[in-house]
N, C-alpha and C positions, 0 to 999 in steps of 0.2 A: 704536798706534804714534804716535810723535810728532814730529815735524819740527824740526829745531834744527841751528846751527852755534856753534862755543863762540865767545864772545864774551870779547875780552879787554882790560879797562879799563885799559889802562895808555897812557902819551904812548908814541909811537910814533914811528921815523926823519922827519925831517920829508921831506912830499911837496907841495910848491908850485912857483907858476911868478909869477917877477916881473912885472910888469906890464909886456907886451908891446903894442908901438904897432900891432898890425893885430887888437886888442880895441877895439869900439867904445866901451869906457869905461874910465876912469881907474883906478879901484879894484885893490886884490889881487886875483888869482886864485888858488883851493886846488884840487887837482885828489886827490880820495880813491879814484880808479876802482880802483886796483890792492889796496887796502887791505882784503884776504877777510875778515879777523876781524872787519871791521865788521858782515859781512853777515849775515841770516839768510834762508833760503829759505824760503817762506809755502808757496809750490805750483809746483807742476813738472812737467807730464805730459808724457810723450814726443809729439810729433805733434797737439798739442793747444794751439789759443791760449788764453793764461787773460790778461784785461786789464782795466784801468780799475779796480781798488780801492778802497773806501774803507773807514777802522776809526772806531772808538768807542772811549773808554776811561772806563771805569766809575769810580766815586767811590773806590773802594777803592785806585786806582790805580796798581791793577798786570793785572785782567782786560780783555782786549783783545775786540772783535770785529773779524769781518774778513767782507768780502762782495767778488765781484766775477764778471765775466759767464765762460761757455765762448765764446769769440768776439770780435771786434773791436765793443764795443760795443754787443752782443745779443748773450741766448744764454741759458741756462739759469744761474739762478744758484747760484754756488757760495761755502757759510760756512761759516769756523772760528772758531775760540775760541782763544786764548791766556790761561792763567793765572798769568803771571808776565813780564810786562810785554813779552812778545812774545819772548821766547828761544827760546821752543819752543812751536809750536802743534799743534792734536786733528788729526786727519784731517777728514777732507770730510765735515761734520754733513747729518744729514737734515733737509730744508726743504719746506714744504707744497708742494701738487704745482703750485700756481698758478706758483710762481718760477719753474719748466722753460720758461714760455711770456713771462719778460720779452725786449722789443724792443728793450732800450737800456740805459745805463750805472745798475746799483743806486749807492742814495746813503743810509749810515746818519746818523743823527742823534740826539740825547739831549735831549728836553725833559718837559716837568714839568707838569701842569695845573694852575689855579687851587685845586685841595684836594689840592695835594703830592702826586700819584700822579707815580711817575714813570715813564716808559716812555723805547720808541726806537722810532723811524720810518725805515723805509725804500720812498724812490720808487722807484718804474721808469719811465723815461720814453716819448715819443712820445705818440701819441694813442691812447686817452685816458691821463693823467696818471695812474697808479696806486699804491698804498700798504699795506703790509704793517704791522702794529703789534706790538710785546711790550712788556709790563705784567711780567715778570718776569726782565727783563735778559737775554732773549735766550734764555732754557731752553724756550719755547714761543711760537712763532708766527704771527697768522693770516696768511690768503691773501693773494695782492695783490688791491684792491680798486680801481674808480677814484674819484679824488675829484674828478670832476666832469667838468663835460661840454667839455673841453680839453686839450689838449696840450702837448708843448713836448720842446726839446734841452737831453739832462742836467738833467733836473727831480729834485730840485732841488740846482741845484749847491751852493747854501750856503744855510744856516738860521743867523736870529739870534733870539736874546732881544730883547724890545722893554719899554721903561720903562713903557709907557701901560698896565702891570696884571698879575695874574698871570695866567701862560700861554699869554699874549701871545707871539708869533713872525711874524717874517717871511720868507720861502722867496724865491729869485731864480732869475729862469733865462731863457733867452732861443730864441725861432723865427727861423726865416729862412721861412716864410707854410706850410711843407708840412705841418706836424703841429699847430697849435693847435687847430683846428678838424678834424672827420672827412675831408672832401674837402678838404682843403689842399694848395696850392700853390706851387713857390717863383716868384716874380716876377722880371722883368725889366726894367730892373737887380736884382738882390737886394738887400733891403731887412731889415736883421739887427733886431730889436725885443728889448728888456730888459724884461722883467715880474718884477711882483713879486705876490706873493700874503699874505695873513695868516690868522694862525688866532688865537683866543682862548681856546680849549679844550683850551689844552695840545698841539695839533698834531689833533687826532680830526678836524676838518674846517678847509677850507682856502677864501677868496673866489676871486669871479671875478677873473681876473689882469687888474691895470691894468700900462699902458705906463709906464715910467721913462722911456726914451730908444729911440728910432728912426733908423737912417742908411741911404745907399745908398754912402755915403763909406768909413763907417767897419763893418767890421763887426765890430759891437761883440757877445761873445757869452762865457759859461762864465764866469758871475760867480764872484767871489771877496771873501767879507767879514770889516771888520777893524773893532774898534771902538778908539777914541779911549782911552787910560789911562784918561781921566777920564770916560769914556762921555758924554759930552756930543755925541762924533762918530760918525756910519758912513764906512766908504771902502769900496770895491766895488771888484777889480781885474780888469778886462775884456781878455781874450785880441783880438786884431784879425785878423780871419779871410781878411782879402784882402790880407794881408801886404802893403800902399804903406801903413801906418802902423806909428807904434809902439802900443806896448801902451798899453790908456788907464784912466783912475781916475775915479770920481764924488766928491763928498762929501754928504752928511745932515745935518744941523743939527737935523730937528725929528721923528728917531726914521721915517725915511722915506717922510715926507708929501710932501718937495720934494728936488731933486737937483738940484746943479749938471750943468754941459751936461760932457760928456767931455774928459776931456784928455789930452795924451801923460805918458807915465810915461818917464824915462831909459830907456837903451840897456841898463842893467843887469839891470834887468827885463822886459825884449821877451821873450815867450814865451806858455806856455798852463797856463792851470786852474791857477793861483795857488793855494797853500793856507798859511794864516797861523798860528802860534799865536804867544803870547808867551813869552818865555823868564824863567827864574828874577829877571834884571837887570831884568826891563822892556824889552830888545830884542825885535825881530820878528825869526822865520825864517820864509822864506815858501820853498815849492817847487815848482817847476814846470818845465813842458818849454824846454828852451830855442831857441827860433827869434828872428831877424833878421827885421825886414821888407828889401822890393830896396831894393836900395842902399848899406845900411851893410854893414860889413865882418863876415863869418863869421869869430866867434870858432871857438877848436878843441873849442869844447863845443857846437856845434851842433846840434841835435836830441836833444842828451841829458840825462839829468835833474839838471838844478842845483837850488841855492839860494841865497837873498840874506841877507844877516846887516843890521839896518840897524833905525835907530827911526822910529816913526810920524810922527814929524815929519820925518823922514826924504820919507817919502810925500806929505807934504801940501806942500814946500819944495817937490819933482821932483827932489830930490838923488840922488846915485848911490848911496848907504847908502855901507858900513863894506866888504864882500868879496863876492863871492862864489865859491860852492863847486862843482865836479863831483861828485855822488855816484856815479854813474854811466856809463861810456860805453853807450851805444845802438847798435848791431850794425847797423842796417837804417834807414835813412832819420830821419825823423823820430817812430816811432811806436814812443811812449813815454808814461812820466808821469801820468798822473793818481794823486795821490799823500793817501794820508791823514798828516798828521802830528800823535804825540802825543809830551805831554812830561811824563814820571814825576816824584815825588814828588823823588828826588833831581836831579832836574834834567838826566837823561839823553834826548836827540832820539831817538824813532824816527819814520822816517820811511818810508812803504811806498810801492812803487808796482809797476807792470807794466814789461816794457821785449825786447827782445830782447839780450837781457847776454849770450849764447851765439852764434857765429857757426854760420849754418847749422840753428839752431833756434828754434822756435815762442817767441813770448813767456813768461815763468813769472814769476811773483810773491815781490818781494825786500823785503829792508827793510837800511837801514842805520842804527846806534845809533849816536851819537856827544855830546860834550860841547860848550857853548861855548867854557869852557874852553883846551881844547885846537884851537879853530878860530883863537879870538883868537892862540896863541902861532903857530899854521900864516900866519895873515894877512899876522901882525907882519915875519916873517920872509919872505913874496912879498913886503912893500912895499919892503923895502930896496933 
């Protein structure tokens, strides 16, 4: 059986809202929450949380993976497969019996070793740090393993290519002191640390994690990374977890040997677990949960899953970018979002996440397809 909602590419009545002065920023607002045909349902059990997603999209670029826990955050985990660019996915595939017992948010990945083997990696977080591997795109799978003797929250939230050699990566992810180590603890004041880890062998083993950046200020945590057009740059987009800050950015210069100290990011972007790709133009879409720190004004997209439309230099300026989007309204607080986003050959968004999109029911697993395109004429039209 197969899971699917039809999906229908055509422009559509437009659904925006002009730019409203009790939004903490200037920009368009698009609001697509009412818009079903964008939607497709990934997983949906009656009475059952399913949350925190993330996908892969294969070379061929249209075969999908999708992984994501039974639970808030732990749980046994649960993967599909879509073959045709996420229209329609398999039922709930068999997974070694090790995944029943992850503790925390699964995180796919696609890297390549120094003799072009290619596989995908996926962590489970907490302590210890663990890792499942396929070598043939997801049709067979080993167990989760640990890769070393450490921990950490949403390990790993993003993996990059690094210039210094083939398969060469770097993994980022961040503790607040209770899971890096086996008897870990959180501290008083809490104290949020940003590690990064590398591997040179195509991902197979990973170093001891050094510190990027440490606060009691800020907590800085659920990196998110973006590289430079010209790959000369990294940016890292940090969620701030005791909401008296805005969302904050690092930058890289030497392939992340050094970082600068953190900084606020606009109003635009205040929110959680940033996820970036680039789009056909060279723009960023990035998606995430949308939260205010105290004090600034709650937009009406508050705790639900948006996106930013906007260019890298956009990021590096602290500029507000170009719009941003609602895909989503959120039913229940803020607990939403963690969102995989990929972008197919002809230059169609999907974007996945978890959310409670049902009043009165358990979270389930959505994705919405959309064009730029069609965002740019929705924008054009809230800025007038």
């Amino acid at each position: 059986m197969l899971t699917s909602v039809r999906y229908v590419p055509a422009l559509f009545a437009l659904c925006c809202s002009a730019i409203a002065a009790d939004r903490p920023y200037s920009i368009p607002y698009i609001d697509l929450n009412d818009q079903a045909y964008r939607q497709v349902v990934i997983d949906h059990e009656h009475g059952q949380y399913l949350g925190h997603p993330t996908t892969v999209l294969l070379e061929d670029g249209q075969t999908m993976l999708c992984v994501y826990p039974k639970g808030h955050g732990r749980g046994g985990i649960v993967y599909k497969r879509s073959a045709d660019g996420g229209l329609t996915w398999s039922d709930r595939l068999p997974t070694p019996e090790s995944w029943a017992t992850s503790k925390e948010v699964p995180t796919l990945h696609r890297v390549i070793g120094p003799d072009g083997t290619k596989r995908i990696i996926m962590f489970s977080g907490l302590y210890p740090c663990r890792m499942a591997v396929t070598e043939d795109d997801g049709a067979t799978w080993s167990e989760l393993k640990p890769v070393g003797d450490w921990g950490g929250i949403v390990t790993m939230g993003c993996v990059t290519d690094l210039k210094t050699g083939p398969g060469h990566y770097m993994a980022f992810f961040h503790d607040d002191g209770r899971f890096f180590t086996e008897k870990g603890m959180k501290t008083s004041p809490a104290v949020f640390t940003l590690y990064k880890t590398r591997s040179t062998d195509g991902g197979l083993t990973w170093s001891f994690p050094e510190t990027i950046d440490k606060s009691s200020t800020h907590h800085i945590c659920e990196p998110g990374i973006v590289r430079s057009p010209d790959g000369k740059q990294l940016a890292v987009l940090l969620r701030e977890n005791s909401r008296r800050n805005d969302s904050q950015i690092i930058f890289s210069n030497d392939e992340g040997k050094t970082w600068t100290k953190h900084r606020d990011m606009p109003a635009s972007l205040n929110g959680d677990r940033h996820t970036g790709k680039y789009l056909p133009d060279g723009r960023l879409f990035i998606s995430f949960r949308s939260l205010q720190p105290k004090g600034l004004d709650k937009p009406e997209h508050e705790g639900d899953w948006v996106a930013w439309v906007g260019t890298y230099q956009d990021l590096v300026d602290g500029k507000e970018g170009q719009y941003v989007v609602r895909l989503k309204d959120n039913k229940k607080g803020a607990d939403c979002a963690y969102p995989g986003v990929e972008v197919l050959p002809d230059g169609t968004i999907v974007t996945t996440t978890y959310g409670h999109w049902s009043a009165g029911q358990m979270p389930y697993i959505l994705s919405v397809r959309l064009k730029l395109e069609e965002l740019d004429q929705l924008a054009k039209a809230a800025g007038k």
